[in-house]
NUBA-556855 format. One record per atom (N, C-alpha, C): residue number from 1; residue in one letter; atom name; x, y, z. Coordinates in steps of 0.2 Angstrom, whole numbers, plus 2048, in hexadecimal, padded with zeros to 3 digits. Each point is the difference from the previous one (the first is absolute). Layout:
BEGIN
   k r  a  c1  c2  c3
 NUM a CA   X   Y   Z
...
This chain:
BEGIN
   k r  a  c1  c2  c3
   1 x  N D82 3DB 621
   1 x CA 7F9 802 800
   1 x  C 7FF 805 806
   2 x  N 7F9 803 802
   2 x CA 801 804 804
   2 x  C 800 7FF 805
   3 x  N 805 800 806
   3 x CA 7FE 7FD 804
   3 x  C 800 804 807
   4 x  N 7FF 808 7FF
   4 x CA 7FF 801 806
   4 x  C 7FC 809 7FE
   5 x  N 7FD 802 806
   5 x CA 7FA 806 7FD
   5 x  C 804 804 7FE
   6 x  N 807 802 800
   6 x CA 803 807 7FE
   6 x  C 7FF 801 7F9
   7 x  N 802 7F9 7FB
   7 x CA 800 7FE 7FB
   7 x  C 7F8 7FF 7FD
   8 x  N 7FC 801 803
   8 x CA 7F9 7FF 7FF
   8 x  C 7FE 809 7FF
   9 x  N 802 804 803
   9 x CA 7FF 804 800
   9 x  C 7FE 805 7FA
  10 x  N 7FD 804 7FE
  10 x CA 7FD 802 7FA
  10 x  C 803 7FD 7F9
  11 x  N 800 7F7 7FF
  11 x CA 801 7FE 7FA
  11 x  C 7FC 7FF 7FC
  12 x  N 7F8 7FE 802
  12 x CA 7FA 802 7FD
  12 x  C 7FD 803 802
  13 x  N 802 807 800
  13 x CA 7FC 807 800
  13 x  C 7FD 800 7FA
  14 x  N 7F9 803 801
  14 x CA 7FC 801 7F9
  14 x  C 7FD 7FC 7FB
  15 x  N 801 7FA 805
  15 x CA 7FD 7F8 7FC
  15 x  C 7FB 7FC 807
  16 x  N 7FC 7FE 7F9
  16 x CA 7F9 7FD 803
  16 x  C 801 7F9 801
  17 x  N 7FD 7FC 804
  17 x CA 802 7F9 7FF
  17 x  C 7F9 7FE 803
  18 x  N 7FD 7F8 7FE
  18 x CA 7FC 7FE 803
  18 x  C 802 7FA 803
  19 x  N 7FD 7FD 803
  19 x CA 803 7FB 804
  19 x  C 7F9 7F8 803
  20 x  N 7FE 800 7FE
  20 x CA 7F8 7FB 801
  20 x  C 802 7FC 807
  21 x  N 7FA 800 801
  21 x CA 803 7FB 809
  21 x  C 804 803 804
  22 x  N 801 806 7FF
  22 x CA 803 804 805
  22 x  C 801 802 808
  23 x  N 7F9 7FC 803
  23 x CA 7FF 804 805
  23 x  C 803 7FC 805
  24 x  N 804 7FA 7FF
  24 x CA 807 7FC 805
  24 x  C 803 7FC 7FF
  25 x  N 805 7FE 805
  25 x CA 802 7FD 7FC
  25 x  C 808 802 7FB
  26 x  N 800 7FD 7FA
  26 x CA 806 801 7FB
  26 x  C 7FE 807 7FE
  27 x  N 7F7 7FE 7FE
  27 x CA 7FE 808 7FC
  27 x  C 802 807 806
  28 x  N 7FC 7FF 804
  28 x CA 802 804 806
  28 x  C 809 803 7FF
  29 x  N 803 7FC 800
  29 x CA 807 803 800
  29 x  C 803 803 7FB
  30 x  N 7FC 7FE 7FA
  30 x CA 803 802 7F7
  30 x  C 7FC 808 802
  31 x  N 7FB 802 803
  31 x CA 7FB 804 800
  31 x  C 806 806 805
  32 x  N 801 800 803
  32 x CA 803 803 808
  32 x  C 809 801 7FA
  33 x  N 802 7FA 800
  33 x CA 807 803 7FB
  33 x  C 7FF 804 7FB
  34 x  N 7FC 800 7FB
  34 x CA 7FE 804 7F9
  34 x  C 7FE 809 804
  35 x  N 7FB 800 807
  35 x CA 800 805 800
  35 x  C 807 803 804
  36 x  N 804 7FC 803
  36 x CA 804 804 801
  36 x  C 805 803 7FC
  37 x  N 7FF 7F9 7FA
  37 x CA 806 804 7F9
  37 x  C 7FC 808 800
  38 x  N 7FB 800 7FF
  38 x CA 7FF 808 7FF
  38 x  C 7FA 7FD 7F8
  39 x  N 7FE 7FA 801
  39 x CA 7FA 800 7F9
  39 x  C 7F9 801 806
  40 x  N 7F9 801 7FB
  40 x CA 7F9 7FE 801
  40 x  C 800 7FA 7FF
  41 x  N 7FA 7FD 804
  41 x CA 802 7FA 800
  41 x  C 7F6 7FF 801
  42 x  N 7FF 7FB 7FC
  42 x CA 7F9 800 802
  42 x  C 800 7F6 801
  43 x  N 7FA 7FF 803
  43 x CA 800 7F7 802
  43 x  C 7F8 800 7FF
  44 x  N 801 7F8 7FE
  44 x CA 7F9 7FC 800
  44 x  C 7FF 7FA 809
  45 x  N 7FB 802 803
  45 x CA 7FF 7FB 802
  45 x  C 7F9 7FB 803
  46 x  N 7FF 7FB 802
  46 x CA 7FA 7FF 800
  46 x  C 7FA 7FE 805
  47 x  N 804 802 807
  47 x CA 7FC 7FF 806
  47 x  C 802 803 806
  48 x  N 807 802 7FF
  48 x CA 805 801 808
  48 x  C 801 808 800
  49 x  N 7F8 802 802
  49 x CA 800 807 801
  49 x  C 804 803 807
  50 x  N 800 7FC 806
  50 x CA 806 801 804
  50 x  C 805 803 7FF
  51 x  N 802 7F9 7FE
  51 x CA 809 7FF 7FB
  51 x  C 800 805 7FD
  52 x  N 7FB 804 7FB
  52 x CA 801 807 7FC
  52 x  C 801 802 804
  53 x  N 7FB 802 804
  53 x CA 802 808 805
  53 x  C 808 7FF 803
  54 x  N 802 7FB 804
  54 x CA 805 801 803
  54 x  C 808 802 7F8
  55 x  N 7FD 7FC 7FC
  55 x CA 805 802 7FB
  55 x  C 801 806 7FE
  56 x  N 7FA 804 7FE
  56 x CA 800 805 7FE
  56 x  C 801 807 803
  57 x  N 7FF 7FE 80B
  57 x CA 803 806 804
  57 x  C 805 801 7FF
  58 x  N 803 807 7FE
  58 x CA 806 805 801
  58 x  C 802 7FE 7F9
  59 x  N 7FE 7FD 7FB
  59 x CA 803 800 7F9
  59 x  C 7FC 806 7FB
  60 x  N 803 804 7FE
  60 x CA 7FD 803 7F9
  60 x  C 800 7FE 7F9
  61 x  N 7FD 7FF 7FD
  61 x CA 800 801 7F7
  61 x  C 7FD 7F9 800
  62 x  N 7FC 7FB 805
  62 x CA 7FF 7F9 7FF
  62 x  C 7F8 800 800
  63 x  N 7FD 7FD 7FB
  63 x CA 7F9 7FF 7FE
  63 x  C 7FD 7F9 800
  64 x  N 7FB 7FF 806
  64 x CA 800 7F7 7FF
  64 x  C 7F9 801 7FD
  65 x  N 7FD 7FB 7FC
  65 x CA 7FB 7FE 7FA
  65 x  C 7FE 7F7 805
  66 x  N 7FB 801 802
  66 x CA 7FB 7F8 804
  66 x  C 7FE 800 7F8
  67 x  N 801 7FB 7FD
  67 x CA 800 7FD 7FB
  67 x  C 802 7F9 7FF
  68 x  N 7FC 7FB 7FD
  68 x CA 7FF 7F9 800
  68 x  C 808 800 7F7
  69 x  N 805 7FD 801
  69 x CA 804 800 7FB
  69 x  C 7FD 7FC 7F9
  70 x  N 7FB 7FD 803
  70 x CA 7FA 7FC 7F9
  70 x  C 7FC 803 7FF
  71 x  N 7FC 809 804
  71 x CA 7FE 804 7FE
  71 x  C 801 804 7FB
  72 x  N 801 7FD 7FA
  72 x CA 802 804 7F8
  72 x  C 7FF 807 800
  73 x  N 7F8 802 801
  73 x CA 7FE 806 801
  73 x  C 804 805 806
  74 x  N 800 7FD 804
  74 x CA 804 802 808
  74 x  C 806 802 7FD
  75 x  N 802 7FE 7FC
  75 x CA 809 801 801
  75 x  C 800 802 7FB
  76 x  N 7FC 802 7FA
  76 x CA 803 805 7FA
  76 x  C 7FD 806 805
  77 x  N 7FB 802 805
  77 x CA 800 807 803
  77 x  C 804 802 805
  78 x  N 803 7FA 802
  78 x CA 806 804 807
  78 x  C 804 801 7FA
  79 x  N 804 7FD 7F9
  79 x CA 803 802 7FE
  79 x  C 801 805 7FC
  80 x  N 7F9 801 7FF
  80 x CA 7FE 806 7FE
  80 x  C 802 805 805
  81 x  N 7FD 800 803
  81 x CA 7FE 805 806
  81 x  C 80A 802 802
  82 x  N 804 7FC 802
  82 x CA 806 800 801
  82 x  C 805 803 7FB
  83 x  N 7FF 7FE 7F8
  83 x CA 803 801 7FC
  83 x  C 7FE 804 7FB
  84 x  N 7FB 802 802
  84 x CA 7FF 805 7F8
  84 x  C 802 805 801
  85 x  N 803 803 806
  85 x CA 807 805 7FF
  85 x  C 804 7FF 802
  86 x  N 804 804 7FA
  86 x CA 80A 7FB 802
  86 x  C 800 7F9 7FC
  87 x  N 7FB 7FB 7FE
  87 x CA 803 7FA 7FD
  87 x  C 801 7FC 808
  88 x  N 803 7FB 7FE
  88 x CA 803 7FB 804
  88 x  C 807 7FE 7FF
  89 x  N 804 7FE 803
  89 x CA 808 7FE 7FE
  89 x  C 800 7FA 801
  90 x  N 7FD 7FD 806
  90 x CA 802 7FA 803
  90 x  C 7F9 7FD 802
  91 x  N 800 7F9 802
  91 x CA 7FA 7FD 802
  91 x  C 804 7F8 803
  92 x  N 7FF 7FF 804
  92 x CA 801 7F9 807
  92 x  C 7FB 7FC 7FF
  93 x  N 7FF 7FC 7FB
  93 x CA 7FC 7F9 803
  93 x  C 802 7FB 805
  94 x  N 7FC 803 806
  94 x CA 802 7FC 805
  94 x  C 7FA 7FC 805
  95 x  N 7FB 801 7FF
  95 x CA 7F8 7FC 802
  95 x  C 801 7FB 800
  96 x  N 7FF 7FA 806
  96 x CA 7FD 7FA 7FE
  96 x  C 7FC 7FB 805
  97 x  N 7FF 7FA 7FE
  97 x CA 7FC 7FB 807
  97 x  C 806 7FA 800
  98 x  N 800 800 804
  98 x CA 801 7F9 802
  98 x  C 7FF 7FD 804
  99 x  N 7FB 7FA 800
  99 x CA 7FD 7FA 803
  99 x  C 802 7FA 800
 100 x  N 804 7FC 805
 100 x CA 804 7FB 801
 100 x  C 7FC 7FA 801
 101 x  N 801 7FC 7FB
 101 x CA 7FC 7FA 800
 101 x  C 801 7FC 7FB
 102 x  N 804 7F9 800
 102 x CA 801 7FB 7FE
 102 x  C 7FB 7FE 7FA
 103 x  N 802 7FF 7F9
 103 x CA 7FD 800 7FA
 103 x  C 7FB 7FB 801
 104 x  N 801 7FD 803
 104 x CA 7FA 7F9 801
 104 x  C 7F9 802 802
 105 x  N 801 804 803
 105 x CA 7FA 805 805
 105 x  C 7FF 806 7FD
 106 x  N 801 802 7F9
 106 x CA 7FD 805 7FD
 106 x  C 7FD 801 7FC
 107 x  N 7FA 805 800
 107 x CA 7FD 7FF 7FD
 107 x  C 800 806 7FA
 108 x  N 7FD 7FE 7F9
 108 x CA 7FE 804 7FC
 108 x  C 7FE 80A 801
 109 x  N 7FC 800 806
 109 x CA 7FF 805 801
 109 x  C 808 802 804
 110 x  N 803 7FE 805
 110 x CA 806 803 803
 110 x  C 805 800 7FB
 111 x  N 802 7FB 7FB
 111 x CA 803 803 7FA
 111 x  C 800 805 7FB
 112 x  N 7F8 804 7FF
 112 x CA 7FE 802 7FD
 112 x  C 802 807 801
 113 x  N 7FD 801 808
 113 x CA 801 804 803
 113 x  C 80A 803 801
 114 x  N 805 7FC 802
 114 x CA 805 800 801
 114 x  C 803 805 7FA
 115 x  N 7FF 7FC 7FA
 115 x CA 801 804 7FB
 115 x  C 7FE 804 7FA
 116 x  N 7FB 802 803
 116 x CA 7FB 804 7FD
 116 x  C 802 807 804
 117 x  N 801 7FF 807
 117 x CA 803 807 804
 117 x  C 806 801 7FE
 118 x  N 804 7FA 800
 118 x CA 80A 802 800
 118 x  C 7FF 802 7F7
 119 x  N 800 7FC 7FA
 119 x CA 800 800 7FC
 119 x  C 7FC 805 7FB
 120 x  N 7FA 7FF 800
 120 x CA 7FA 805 7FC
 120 x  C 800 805 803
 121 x  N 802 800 807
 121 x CA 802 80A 804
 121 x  C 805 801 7FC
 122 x  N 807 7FE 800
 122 x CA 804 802 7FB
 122 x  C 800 802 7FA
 123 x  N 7FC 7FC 7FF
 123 x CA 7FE 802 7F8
 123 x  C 7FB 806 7FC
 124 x  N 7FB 7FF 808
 124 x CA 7FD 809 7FF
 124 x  C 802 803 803
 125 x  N 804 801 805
 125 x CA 805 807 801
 125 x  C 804 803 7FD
 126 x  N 805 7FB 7FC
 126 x CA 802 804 7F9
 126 x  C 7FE 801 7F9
 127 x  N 7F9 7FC 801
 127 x CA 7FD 805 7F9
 127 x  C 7FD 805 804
 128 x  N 800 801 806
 128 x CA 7FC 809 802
 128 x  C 806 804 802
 129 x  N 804 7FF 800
 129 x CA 806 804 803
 129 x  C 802 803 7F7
 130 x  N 803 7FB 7FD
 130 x CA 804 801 7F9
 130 x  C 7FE 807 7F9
 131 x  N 7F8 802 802
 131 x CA 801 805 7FB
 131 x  C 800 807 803
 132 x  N 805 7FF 806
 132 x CA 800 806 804
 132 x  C 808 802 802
 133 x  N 803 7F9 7FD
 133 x CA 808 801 7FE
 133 x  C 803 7FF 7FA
 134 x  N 803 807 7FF
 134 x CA 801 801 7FB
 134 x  C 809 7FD 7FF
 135 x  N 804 800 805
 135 x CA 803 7FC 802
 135 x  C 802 7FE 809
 136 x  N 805 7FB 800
 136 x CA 800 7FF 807
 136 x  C 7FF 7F8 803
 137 x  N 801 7FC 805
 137 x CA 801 7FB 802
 137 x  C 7FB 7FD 803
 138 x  N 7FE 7FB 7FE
 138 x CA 7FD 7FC 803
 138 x  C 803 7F8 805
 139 x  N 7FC 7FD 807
 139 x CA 804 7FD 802
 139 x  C 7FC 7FC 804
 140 x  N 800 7FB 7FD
 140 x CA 7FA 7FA 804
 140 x  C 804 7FA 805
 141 x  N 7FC 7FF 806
 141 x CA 802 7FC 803
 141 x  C 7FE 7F8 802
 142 x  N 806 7FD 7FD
 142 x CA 7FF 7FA 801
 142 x  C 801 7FC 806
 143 x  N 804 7FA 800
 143 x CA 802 7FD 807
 143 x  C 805 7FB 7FC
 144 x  N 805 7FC 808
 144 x CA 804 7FB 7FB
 144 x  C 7FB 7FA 7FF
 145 x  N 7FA 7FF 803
 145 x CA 7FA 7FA 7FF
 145 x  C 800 801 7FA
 146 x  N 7FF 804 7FD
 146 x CA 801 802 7F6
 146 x  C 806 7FA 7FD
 147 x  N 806 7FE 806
 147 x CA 804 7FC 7FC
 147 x  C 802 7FA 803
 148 x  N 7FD 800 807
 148 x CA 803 7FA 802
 148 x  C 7F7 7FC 801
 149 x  N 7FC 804 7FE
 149 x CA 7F9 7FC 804
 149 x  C 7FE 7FF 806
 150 x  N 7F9 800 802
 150 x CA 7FF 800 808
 150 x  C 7FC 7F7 801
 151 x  N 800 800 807
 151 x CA 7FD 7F9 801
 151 x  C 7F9 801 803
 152 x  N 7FF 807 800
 152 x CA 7F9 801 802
 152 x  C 7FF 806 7FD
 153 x  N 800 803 7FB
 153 x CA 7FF 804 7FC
 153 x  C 802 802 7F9
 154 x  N 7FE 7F6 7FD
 154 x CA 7FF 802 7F8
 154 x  C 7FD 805 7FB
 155 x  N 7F9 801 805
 155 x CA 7FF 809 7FC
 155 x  C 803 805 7FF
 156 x  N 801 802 805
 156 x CA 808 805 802
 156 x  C 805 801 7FB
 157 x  N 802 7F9 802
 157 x CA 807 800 7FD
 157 x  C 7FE 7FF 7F7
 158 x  N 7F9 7FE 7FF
 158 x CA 800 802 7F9
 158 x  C 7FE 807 7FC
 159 x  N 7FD 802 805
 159 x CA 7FE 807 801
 159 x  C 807 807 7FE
 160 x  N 804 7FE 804
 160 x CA 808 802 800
 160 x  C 805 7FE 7FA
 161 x  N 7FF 7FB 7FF
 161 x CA 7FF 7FF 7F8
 161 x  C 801 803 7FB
 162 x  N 7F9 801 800
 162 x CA 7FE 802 7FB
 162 x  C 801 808 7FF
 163 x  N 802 802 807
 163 x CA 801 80B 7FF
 163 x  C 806 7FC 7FD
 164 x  N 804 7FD 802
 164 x CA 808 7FF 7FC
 164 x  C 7FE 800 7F7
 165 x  N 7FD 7FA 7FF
 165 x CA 7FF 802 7FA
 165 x  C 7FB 806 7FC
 166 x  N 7FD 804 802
 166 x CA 7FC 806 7FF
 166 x  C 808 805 7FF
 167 x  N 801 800 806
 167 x CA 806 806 801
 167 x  C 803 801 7FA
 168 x  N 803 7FB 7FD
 168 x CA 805 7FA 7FE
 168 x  C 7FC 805 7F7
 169 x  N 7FB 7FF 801
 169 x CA 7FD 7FF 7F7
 169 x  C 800 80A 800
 170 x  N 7FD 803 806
 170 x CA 7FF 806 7FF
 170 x  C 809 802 801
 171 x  N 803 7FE 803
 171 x CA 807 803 7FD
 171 x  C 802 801 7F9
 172 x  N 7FD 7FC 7FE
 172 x CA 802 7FE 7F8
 172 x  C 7FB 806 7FC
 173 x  N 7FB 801 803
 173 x CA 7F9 803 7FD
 173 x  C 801 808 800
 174 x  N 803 800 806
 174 x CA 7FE 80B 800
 174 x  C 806 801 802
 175 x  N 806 7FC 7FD
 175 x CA 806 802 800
 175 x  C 800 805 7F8
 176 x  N 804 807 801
 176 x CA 804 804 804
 176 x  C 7FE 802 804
 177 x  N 7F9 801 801
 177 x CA 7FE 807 804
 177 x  C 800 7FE 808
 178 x  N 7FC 7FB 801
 178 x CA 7FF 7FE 807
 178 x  C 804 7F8 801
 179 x  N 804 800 805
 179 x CA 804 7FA 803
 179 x  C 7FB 7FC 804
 180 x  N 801 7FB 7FF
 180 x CA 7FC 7FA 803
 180 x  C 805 7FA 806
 181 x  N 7FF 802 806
 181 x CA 803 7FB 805
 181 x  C 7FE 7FD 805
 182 x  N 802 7F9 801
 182 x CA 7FD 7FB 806
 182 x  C 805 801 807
 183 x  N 800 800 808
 183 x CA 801 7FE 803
 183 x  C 7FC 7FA 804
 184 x  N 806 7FB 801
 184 x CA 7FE 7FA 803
 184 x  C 7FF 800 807
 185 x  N 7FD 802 806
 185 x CA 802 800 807
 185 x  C 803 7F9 801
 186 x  N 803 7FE 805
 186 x CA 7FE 7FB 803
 186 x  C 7FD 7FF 809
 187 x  N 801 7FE 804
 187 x CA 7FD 802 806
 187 x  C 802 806 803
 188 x  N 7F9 803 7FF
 188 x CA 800 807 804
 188 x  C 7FC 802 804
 189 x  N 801 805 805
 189 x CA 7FC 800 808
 189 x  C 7FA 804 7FC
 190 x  N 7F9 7FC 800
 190 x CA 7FC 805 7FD
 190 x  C 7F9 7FB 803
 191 x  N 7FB 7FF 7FF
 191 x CA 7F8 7FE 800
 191 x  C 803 7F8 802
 192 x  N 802 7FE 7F9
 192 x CA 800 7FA 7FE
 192 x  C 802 7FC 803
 193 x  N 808 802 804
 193 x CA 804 7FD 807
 193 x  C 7FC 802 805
 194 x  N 7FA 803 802
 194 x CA 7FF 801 806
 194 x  C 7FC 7FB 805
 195 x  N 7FE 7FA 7FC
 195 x CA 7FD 7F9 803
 195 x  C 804 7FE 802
 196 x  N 809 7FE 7FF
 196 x CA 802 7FC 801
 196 x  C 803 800 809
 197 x  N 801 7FA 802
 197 x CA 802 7FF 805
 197 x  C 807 803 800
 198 x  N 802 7FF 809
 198 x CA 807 7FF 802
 198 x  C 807 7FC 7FB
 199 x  N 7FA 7FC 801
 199 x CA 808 7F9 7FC
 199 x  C 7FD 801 7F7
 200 x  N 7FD 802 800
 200 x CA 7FF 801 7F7
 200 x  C 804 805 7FE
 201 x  N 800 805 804
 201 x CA 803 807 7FE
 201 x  C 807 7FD 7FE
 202 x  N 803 7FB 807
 202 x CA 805 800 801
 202 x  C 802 7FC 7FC
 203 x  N 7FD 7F9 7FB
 203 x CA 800 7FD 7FB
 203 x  C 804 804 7FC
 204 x  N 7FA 804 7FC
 204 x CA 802 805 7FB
 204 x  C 805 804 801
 205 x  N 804 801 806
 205 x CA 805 804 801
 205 x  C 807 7FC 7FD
 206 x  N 7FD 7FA 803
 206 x CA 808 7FD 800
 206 x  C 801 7FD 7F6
 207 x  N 7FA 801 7FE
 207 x CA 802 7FE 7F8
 207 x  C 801 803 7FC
 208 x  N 800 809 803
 208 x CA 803 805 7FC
 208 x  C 809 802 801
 209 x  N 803 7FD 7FC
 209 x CA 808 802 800
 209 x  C 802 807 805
 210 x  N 7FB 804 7FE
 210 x CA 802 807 804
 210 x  C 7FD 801 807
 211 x  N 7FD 7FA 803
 211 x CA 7FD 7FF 806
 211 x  C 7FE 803 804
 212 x  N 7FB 803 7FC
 212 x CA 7F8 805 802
 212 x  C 7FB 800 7FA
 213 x  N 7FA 803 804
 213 x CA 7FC 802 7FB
 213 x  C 801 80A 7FF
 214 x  N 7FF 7FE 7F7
 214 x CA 802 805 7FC
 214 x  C 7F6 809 804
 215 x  N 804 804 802
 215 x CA 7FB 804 7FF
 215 x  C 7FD 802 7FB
 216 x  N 7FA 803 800
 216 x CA 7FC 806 7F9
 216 x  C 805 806 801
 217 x  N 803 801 804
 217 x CA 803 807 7FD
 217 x  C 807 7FD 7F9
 218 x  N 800 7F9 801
 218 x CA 808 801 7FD
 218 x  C 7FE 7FD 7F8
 219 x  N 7F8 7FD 801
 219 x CA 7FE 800 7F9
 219 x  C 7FB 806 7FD
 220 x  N 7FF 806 803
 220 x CA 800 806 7FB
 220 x  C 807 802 801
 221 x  N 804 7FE 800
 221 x CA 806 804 7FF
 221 x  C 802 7FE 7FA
 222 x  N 801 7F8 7FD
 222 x CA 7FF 7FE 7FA
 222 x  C 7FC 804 7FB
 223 x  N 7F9 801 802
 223 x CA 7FB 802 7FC
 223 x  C 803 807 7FC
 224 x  N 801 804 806
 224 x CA 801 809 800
 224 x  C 805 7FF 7F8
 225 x  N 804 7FA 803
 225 x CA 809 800 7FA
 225 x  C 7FB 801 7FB
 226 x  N 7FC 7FA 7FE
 226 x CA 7FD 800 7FB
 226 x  C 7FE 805 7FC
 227 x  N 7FC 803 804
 227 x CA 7FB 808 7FE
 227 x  C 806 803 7FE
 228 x  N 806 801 803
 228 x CA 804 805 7FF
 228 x  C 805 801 7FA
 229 x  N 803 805 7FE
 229 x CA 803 800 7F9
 229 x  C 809 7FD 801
 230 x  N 7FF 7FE 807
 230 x CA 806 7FA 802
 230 x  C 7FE 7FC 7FC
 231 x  N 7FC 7FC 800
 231 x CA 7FB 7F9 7F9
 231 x  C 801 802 7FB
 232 x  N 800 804 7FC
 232 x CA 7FE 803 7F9
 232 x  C 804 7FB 7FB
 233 x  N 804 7FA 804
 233 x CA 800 7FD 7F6
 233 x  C 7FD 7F8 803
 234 x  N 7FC 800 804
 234 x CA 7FD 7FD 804
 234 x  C 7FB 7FD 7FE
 235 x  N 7FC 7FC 7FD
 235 x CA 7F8 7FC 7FF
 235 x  C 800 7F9 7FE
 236 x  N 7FD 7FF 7FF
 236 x CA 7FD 7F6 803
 236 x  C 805 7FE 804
 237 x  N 804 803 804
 237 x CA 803 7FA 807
 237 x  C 7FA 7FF 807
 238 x  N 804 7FD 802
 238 x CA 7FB 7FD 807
 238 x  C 808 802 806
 239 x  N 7FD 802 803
 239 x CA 808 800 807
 239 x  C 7FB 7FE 805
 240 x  N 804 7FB 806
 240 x CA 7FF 7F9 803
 240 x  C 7FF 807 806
 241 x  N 7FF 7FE 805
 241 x CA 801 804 805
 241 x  C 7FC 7FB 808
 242 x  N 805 7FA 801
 242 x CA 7FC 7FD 804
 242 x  C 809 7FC 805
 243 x  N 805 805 7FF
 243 x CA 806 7FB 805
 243 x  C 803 7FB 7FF
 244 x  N 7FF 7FF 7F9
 244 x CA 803 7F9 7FD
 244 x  C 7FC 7FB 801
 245 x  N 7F8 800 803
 245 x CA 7FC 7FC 800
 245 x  C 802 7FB 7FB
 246 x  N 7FD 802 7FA
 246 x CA 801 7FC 7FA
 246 x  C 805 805 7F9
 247 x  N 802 7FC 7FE
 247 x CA 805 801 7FD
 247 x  C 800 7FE 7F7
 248 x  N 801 802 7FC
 248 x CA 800 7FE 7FA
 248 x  C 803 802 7F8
């Protein structure tokens, strides 16, 4: 896979890619390695105007869209607006919430909420992305709570789920033309770790076989393979990328 920028270097020249939830984070990373392969690169994001600015000093050909990913109208015109020249090649579903909390304590609205954002974003960002690729790769991200479960985030981890199965049915659907793939993180230095303590870090350290936590740069690095014509006999897989966290 690719694992260093020499080999990133003009491999997607002249290809568009969008990326949802871009502006940190996993998205953040998939956004920063695509523009250095040499693609446009546009992102959805929904409140971290900051975080845009500093993402987008000193990068060219990258377009961010404040846009709510449950905003249907919102996202057929950033896709509009980004792809009605040139088409699209690729698309990163990567947006999501997670809110830790024990199923006993949840309520109707916090589950509705969970996967209405992870799940029905997904579901409209590739029906607003899709009539603007003619062919090319698509690449949703899930997690390994998708396979092993969480103890404080049953929505979630049903959430993640479910892009499994989505991914899974559109491989089957818009295959030849467009590739359909999942990537699993497992703990990665992003948002979601940034509560935890000293000793919780150090917890999660020690239950990863490769004993660290995994960066966002090394799961767009997965991502890019995907997008790339490295994949091409490639669709419905899922690749893990969590340090033998979990295994299966």
């Amino acid at each position: 896979m690719m694992k260093s920028d020499h080999m990133m270097i003009g491999c997607f020249s002249g290809k568009k890619f969008f990326v949802t939830g871009g502006s940190r984070g996993i998205g953040a990373a998939c956004v920063k390695l695509l523009v250095r392969g040499g693609a446009t690169v546009g992102f959805s994001y929904h409140s971290s105007d900051r975080a845009v600015k500093k993402l987008i000093d000193g990068l060219d050909e990258v377009t961010g869209y404040k846009v709510d990913v449950l905003d249907e109208r919102g996202m057929e015109e950033a896709m509009e607006n980004f792809s009605s020249v040139g088409g699209l090649q690729g698309l990163v579903v990567n947006h999501g919430i997670y809110e830790r909390r024990a199923f006993i304590e949840m309520g109707k609205n916090e589950w509705d909420r969970t996967l209405s954002t992870n799940l029905d974003g997904s579901f409209i960002a590739v029906k607003k992305a899709i009539p603007y690729m003619e062919k090319g790769s698509i690449v949703m991200i899930s997690s390994q709570l998708a396979f092993k479960g969480s103890g404080y985030g049953a929505d979630y981890a049903a959430s993640k789920a479910g892009i499994l199965g989505l991914a899974r049915s559109l491989a089957r659907e818009l295959a030849p033309r467009i590739r359909v793939n999942t990537v699993a993180p497992g703990f990665i230095d992003t948002d979601i770790l940034s509560g935890d303590s000293g000793e919780k870090r150090r917890k999660r350290i020690e239950e990863v076989p490769l004993k660290r936590i995994g960066k966002p740069e090394e799961v767009a690095e997965v991502v890019a393979f995907l997008l790339s014509d490295g994949s091409s006999y490639i669709t419905g897989a899922n690749i893990d990328v969590n340090g033998g966290l979990y295994i299966h």
